[in-house]
N, C-alpha and C positions, 0 to 999 in steps of 0.2 A: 463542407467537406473537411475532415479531421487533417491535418496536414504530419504523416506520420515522422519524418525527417524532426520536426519541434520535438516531438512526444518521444524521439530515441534519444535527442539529446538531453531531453528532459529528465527519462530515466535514466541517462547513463550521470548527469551529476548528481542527484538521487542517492544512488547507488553509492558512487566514491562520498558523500557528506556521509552514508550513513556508518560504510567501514572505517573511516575517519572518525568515528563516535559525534559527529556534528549534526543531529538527530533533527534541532528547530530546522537547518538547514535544508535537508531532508526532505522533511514535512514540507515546505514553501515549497519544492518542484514537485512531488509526489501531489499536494494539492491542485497546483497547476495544470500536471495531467489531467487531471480529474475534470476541471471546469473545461479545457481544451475537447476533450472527448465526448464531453456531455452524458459524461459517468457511465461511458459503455467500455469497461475497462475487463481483463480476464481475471480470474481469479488469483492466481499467484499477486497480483498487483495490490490487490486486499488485504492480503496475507500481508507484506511488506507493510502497505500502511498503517493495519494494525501494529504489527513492530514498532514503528517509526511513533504512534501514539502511546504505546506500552513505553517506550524509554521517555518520551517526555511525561508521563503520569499525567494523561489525559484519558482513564479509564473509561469514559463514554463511548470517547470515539473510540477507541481499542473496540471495543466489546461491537459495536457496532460496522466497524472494519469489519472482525472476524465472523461477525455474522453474513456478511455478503461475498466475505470469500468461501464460507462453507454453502453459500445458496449456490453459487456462481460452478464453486469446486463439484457440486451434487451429491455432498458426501456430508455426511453427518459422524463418521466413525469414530472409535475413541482412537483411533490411530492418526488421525488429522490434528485433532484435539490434543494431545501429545507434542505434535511436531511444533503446535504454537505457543507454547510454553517458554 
């Protein structure tokens, strides 16, 4: 069982490392969620990660974030597409 109480706190410092521009940071909790959940995360979560890869120029994993936030998202739009820029 996911223990959700870890995975809010998880994203809330997340969240402050990544408006802080402290991106590795970031990434090590947003990773964390990830392996705690066992990668049953929502989309907006993808989206963020891709971010958090896009600033450290980890183009892989960027690209492959933003792909499972657009599967997850159910949208393929160019308006989606835009917003991850």
């Amino acid at each position: 069982m996911v223990n959700l109480a870890i995975l809010e706190g998880l994203e809330k410092q997340a969240e402050i490392f990544f408006q802080k521009g402290e991106y590795p940071q970031a990434l090590d909790r947003m990773q964390k969620m990830q392996e705690i959940s066992q990668d049953r995360l929502s989309a907006p979560y993808y989206q963020n990660l891709a971010q958090c890869y896009s600033r450290v120029f980890q183009a892989k994993q960027a690209v492959d974030a933003y792909r499972k936030f657009l599967t997850r998202s159910g949208s393929n739009s160019v308006e989606h597409l835009r917003q991850l820029s």
